[in-house]
N, C-alpha and C positions, 0 to 999 in steps of 0.2 A: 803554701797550700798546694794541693797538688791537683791538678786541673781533669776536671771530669770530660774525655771524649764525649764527640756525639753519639759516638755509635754505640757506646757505653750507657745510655741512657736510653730506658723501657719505659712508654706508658700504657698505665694502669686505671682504667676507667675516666681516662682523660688526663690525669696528672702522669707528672714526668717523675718517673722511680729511677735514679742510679741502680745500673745492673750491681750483681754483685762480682765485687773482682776476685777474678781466676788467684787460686793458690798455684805459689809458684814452688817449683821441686827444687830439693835442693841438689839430685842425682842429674836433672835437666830431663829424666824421664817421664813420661805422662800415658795414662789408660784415656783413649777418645774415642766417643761414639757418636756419629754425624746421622740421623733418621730421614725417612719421607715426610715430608707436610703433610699434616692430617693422619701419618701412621700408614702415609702412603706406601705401596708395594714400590718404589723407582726403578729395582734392579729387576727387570721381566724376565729375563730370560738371560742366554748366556752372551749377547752379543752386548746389552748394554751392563753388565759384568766385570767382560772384556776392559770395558771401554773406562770405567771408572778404577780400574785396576789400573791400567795405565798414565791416568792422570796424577794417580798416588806416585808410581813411580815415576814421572816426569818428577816429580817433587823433589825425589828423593838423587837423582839425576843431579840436577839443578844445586846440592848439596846444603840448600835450604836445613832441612832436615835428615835424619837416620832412622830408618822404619827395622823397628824388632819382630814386629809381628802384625797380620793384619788377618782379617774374614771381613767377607762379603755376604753379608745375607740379604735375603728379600727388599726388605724396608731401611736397614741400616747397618752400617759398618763402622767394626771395631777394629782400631789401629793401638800401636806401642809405640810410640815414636820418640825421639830423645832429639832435641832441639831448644834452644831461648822460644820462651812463649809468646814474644814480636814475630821470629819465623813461622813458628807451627800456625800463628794465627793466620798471615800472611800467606802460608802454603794452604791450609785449611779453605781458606777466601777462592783461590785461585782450583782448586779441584772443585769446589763447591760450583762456581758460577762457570766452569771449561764446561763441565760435566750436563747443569743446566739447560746450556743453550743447545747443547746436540741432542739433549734427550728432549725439550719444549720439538727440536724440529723434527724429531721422526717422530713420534707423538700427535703432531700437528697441532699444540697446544699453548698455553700462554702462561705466565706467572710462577710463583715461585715452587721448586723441588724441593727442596729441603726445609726443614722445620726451625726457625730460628736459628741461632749461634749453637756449637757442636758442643759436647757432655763432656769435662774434661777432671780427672783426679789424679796427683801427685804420686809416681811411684817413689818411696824412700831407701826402701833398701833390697837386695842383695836376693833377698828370699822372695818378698812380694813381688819382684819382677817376675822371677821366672816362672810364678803362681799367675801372673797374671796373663803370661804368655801362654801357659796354658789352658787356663780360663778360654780365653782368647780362640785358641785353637781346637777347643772344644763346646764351642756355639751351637755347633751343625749336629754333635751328638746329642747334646743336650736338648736341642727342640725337636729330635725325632725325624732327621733330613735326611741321616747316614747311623750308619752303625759304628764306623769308627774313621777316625780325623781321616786316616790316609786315604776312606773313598771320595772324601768332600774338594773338587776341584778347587775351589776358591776361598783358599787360605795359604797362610803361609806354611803352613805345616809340614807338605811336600819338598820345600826348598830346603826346610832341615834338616826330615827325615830321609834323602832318598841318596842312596851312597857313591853313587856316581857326580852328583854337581858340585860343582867348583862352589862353595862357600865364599859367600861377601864377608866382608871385615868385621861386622856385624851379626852375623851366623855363625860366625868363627869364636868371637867375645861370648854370645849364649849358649853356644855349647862347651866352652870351657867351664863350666858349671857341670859338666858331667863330664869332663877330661877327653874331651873329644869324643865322645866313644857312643855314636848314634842309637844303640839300642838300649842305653842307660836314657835317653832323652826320651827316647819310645815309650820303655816302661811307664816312666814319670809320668806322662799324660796316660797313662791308664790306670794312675793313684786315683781312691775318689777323693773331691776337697769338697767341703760343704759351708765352705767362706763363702761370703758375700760379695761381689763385685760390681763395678759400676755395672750399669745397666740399663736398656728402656724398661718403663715401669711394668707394661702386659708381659715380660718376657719374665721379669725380678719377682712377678706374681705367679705366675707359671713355674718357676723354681722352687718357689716357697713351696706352693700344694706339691711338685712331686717330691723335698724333701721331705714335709710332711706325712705324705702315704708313706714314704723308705720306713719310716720311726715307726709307723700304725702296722707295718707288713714285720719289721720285727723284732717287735713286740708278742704281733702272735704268736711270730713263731719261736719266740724264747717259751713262754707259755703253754706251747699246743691247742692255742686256740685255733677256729676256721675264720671267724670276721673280728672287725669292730664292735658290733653289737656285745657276743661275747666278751670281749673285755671291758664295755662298759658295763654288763653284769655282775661283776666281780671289783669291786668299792677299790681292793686295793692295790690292785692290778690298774686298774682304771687312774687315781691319784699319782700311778707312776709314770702313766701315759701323758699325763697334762702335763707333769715336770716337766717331761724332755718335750714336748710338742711345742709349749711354752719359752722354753730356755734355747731351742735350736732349731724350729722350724722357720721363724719370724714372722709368722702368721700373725694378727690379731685374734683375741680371745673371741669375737663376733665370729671369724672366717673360722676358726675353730672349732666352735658351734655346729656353721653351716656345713661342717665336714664331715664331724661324729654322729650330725642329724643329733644332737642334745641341747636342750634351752640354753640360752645363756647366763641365767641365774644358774643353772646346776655347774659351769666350768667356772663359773667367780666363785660359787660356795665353795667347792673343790680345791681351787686355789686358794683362796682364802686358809681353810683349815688347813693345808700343807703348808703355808706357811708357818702356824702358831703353833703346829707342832714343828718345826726346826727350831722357831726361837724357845719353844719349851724343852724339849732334849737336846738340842743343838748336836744333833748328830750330823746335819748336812747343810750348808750354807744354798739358800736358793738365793734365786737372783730375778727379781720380779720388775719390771721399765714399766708398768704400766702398759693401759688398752693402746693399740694402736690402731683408731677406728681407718685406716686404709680404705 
């Protein structure tokens, strides 16, 4: 039987919950994301930035782990890292509590920075890596920080994209994905992807609504409409809007509601009859999970 650590084990309203255990890759790659307690801001400014940037690479120094890719934002940081999940945890521990005690002491404060144990999912192959490194390196665009990766200081994006630095061994293995040739890696992060990746939850909600406005903007403008409202005037324009809103936004049908400002009896009727009519004509396969009251 296989012995449950202590530190493996969470309680939950007094009783003691075994966490659940980390999925392990079988590439030795993994997407990680370490937050502020409380959704706290940690990273203020550029000195304590600096200084966590550096603990990562102390890590990676140290040969503990191999970092692919990393961004630094506000409240938390998204790493690629490829290591056994004994090291990365281990390396994890040690950035987490280095980082801690120098920021409790210029802070002049006490207790814990970071928010429980760090966010971790299994990169498998070949493609979702380099989707994810881009993800990855496109954080700062996506929250509205920069315009594009190469102005956001704190990332790795620079270290790949800029043609004069001598390339790690590591930088060298992910751009052989684009046969070395730096402005084939450029383009690629200025592919749009509307995958899912790991995520903190405010920021995973945040993506959802503005992929969902992308679908609402056009739509209009396949149509020639000017808003929303217009195209919820029109029944079957409207029907085509919930498909894809539904099938690709990953909204919940409630959040969908509150978006088109429509009841949410009228988007389940809607769905509903779109459905019965595929399985009546089977002209198109929909694909319906159910509400996800989020």
């Amino acid at each position: 039987m296989t012995r449950i650590k202590r530190n493996d084990i969470l309680r939950v309203g007094g009783d003691k919950v075994p966490r659940k255990a980390r999925i392990k890759s079988e590439t030795g790659y993994y997407h990680i994301i370490t937050r502020g307690n409380n959704k706290n801001y940690i990273f203020k400014d550029e000195t304590d930035k600096e200084l966590i940037k550096e603990e990562i690479k102390k890590q990676e120094i140290e040969k503990s782990i191999e970092i692919a890719a990393w961004c630094i934002m506000d409240n938390h940081i998204h790493l690629v890292i490829k290591g056994e999940l004994e090291d990365i945890t281990t390396a994890m521990k040690k950035i987490n509590v280095k980082y801690a005690m120098k920021y409790n002491v210029k802070y002049e404060r006490s207790g814990h920075v970071f928010q429980d144990r760090y966010m971790s999912k299994p990169i498998e192959t070949d493609e979702y890596l380099i989707c994810v490194l881009r993800y990855v390196h496109m954080n700062p665009v996506k929250a509205n920080i920069v315009k594009k990766a190469e102005d956001y200081r704190w990332s790795s994006y620079r270290e790949y994209s800029e043609m004069n630095k001598e390339k790690s061994g590591m930088e060298k293995f992910v751009l052989s994905y684009f046969d070395m040739d730096i402005e084939s890696f450029k383009k690629f992060h200025q592919e749009e992807d509307e995958r899912e990746y790991l995520e903190i939850k405010e920021d995973k909600e945040k993506y959802r609504l503005d992929k969902a406005q992308r679908i609402i903007n056009r739509c209009c403008e396949k149509y020639g409409v000017n808003t929303s409202r217009d195209v919820i005037e029109n029944r079957e324009i409207f029907k085509e809007l919930i498909i894809e809103l539904k099938e690709r936004s990953g909204l919940s049908i409630r959040k969908i509601s509150k978006l088109l400002e429509v009841s949410y009896g009228t988007i389940q009727a809607t769905k509903r009859k779109c459905f019965n009519e595929s399985i009546g004509q089977k002209e198109r396969p929909l694909r319906y999970e159910g509400d996800m009251n989020e």
